[in-house]
N, C-alpha and C positions, 0 to 999 in steps of 0.2 A: 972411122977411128973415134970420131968425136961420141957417137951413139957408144962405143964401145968401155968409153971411158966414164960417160955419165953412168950407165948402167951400173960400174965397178963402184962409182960412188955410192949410188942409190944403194946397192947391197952388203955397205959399209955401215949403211945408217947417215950417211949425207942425206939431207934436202936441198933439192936442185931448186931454184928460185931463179924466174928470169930477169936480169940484173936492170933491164930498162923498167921493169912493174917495179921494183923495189926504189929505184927511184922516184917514180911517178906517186908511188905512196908517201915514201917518205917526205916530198917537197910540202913547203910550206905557201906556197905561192898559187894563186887561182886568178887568171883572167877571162875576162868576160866584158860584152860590147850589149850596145843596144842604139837601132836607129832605125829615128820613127820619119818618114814624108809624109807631108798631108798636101791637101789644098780645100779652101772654106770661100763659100760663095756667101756674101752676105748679099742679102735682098735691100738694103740698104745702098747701096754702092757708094761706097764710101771713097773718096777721089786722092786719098791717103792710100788708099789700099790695107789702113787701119781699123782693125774692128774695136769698138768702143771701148776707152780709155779703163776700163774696171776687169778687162781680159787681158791675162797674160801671158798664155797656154794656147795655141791656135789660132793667133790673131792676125794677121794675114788674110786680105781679100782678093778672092779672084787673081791667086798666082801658088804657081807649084813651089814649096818651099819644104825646109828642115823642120821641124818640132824640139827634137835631139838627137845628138849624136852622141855615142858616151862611150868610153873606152877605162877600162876600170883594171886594178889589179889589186888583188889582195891577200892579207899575210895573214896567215896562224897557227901558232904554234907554243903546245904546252899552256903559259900563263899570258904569252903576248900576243896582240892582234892590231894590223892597222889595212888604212882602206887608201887606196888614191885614185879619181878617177876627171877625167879631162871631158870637157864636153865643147858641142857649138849649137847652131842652131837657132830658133827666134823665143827658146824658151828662157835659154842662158841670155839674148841682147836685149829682152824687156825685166824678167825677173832681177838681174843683175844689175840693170843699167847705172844703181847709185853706187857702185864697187869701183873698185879703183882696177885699172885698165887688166894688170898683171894675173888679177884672181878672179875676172870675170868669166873663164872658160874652168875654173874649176868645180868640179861638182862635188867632188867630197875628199876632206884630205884629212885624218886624222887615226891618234895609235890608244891604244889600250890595253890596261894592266891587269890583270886579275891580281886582288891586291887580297885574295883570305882562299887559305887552304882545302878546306869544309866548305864552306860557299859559294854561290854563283854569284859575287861582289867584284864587277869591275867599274874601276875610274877611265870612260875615253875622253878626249879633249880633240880640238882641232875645229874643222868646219865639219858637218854632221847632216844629216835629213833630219827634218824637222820633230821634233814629241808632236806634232799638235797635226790632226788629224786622220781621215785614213785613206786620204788620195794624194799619189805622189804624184814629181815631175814624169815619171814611167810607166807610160798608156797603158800597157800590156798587163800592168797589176790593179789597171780600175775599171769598172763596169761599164763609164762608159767613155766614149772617144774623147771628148773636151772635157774639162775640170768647171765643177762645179764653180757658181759666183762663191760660195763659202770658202771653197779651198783656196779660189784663186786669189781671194782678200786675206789670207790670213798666210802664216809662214809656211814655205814648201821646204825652206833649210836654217839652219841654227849655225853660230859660231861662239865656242865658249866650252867649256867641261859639266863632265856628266859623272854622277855615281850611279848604276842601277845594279839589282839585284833580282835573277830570276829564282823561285822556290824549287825546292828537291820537285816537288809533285810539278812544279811548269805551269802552274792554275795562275801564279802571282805575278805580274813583273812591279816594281818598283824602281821610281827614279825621280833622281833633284838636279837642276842642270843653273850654272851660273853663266851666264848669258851676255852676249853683248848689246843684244839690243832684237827689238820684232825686226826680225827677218835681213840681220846685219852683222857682216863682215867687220867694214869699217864702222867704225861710232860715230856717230854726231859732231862736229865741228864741237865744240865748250860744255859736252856731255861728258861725264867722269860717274854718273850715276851707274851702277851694276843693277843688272836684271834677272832674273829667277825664272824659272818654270820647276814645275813636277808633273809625273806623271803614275796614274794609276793604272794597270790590265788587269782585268782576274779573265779569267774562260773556265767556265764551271764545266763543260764538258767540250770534245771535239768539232760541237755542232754551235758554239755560241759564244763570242770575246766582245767584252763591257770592257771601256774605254771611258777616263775620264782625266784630260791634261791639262793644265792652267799655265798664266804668263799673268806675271809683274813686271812691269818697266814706263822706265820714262823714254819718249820717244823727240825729245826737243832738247834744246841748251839748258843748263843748268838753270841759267837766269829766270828761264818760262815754265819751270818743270812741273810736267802735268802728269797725275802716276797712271797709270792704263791699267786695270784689273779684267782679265779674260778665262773666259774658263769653253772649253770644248769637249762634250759629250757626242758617245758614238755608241753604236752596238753594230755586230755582225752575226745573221744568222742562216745558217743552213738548215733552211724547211726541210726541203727534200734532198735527194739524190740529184734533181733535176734544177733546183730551185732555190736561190740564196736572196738576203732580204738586207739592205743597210738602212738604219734609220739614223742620223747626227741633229745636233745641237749645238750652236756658238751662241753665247753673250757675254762680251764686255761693256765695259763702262772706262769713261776718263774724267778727270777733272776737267772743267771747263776755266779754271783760271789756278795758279799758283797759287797752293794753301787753300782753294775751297773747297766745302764741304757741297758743293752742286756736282753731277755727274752726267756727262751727256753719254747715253748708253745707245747700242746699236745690238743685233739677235739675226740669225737665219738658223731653219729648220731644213728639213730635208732628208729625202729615203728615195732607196733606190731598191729596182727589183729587177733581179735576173732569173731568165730562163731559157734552157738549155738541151732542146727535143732535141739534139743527135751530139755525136762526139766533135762534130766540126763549126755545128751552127750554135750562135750565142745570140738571145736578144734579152733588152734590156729598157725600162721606162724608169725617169727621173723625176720627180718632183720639186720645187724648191722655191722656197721666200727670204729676202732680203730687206730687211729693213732696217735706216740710217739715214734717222730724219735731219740727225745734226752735222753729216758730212764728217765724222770722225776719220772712218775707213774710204767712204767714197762721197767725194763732193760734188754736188750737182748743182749746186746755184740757186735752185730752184726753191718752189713755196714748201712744198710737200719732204722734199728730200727724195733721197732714194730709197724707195718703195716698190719693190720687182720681184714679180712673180716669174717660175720660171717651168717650161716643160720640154721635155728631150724623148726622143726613142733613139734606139739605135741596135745597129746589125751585124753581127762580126760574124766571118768567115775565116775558121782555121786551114790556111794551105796548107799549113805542115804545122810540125810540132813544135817550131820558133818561129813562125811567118805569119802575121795576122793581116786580113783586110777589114776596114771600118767602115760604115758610113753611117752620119747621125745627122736625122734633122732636127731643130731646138729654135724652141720661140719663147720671146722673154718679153713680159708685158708691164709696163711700169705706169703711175699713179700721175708722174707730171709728163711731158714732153720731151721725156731726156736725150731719145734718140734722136737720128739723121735719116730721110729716106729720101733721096735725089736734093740733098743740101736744105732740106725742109724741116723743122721739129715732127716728131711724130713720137708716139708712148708705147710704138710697141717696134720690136727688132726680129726678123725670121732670118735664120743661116742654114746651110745645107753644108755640113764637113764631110770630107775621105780621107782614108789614112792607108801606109800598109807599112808596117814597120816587120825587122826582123829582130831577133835575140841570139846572143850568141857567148 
């Protein structure tokens, strides 16, 4: 009867629509998870079961642990769009650790306006992923298993409002974001200072995206305020079909006292190359130098400062098409004594990480 009756409509000029897809289309609402395990063997053996105090992404020795857990859901529809996503893990209890207890398992909570008719002009606010770089907390969208020293010194998420603007052609993005502060929720105890970033994208063609985001802020009490000037350069290129290429660049500078014109600056360089002989196998070689003589970013004590060279390979295996395995050996070589190797000074650090995260 039912066949009998659709059929009567169909040759009426009804269109039959099944009423669960027209749902599923019209909803506004999209979730989606991601969790990564690892475990990381430092050759150091560190009696913390801590990997040196400048990692905050895989740090963990010699025990099976979390990376992240993330559970996300998100809205859009016509002019509005918002994000909220929950996490845990050891990426959220070190990166977070100066938040206050309530918003340390949050990874991203904020809404957005499309606020011009003709335009791709939205204002978001809330907590955010960072403008400033192009590795995030989420393995599975970087080349390789652990975060670079660059990335993991500089901000992985932002709290504060954004205006950015994508161009008709998609070649441009522009953005101005007011800020709470590098890499902060909560502000400063007697901070009242506001912080800035922008950021610039062009991608001249499908094969090549120029990256270049900066940050102004004070990172101390009003009473000591030192202004931080930073700027981060990136490129992404697809050589081949087979073969993709990142090369980045970080330097800031800060005051070294309230109201002077002296600056203690700190820079890391760094490129990565991936290569991809079948649909399932991924390998990839790191490069990188850190240098922060005057302990702005990272303090060492030491004569030299922090001066660390660094080199990584690594090997991914696609099980499926949301299930990755990792493993990355990486050795990082520094200037003074900075490391631990059996509770000894020692200037060089070797790790051996695994991972196997799924997406969903």
């Amino acid at each position: 009867m039912k066949k009998i009756i659709l059929t009567a409509l169909v040759a009426f000029g009804f269109t039959i629509v099944n009423a669960q897809e027209v749902e599923k289309e019209k909803s506004p609402l999209t979730f989606s998870g991601y969790l990564e395990t690892y475990y990381s063997y430092d050759f150091g053996n560190p009696d913390t079961h801590l990997r040196p105090g400048f990692v905050y992404s895989h740090n963990k020795h010699n025990e099976l642990n979390l990376n992240l857990g993330l559970a996300k859901v998100n809205y859009a529809k016509d002019n509005i769009r918002g994000n909220f996503a929950l996490m845990g893990g050891t990426y959220a209890q070190y990166n977070l650790s100066a938040e206050q207890d309530l918003i340390k398992n949050i990874y991203e909570a904020n809404v957005g306006v499309k606020i011009s008719k003709k335009a791709n002009l939205w204002v978001d606010a809330g907590i955010m992923p960072s403008h400033i770089g192009f590795e995030s907390a989420i393995g599975k969208d970087c080349m390789n298993l652990t975060r670079s020293i660059l990335a993991d010194n500089s901000p992985y998420y932002e709290a504060g409002a954004k205006i950015g603007y994508t161009s008709k052609s998609e070649k441009w993005y522009l953005a101005a974001m007011y800020l709470n502060g590098w890499q902060r929720i909560q502000k400063v105890d007697g901070n009242q200072t506001p912080a800035f970033g922008t950021q610039v994208t062009y991608k001249p063609s499908g094969k090549a995206t120029l990256n270049w985001s900066t940050y102004v802020g004070n990172e101390q009490p009003d009473i000591d305020r030192k202004w931080r000037y930073f700027n981060n350069f990136y490129g992404q290129f697809k050589v081949s079909e087979k073969t993709n290429l990142v090369a980045g660049f970080d330097i800031g500078a800060q005051q070294t006292l309230k109201g002077s014109s002296d600056y203690e600056t700190w820079y890391s360089p760094v490129i990565i190359a991936q290569y991809k002989p079948t649909a399932k196998i991924q390998l990839a070689a790191r490069g990188e130098y850190y240098q922060d003589k005057n302990g702005v970013i990272i303090a060492t004590g030491t004569e030299n400062g922090f001066k660390t060279f660094g080199y990584s390979a690594n090997f991914d295996y696609l099980v499926s098409d949301n299930v990755m395995f990792r493993i990355e050996a990486r050795s990082l070589n520094s200037k003074d004594a900075i490391f631990l190797r059996n509770n000894n000074p020692t200037d060089s650090n070797f790790f051996v990480t695994t991972s196997l995260a799924i997406s969903f």
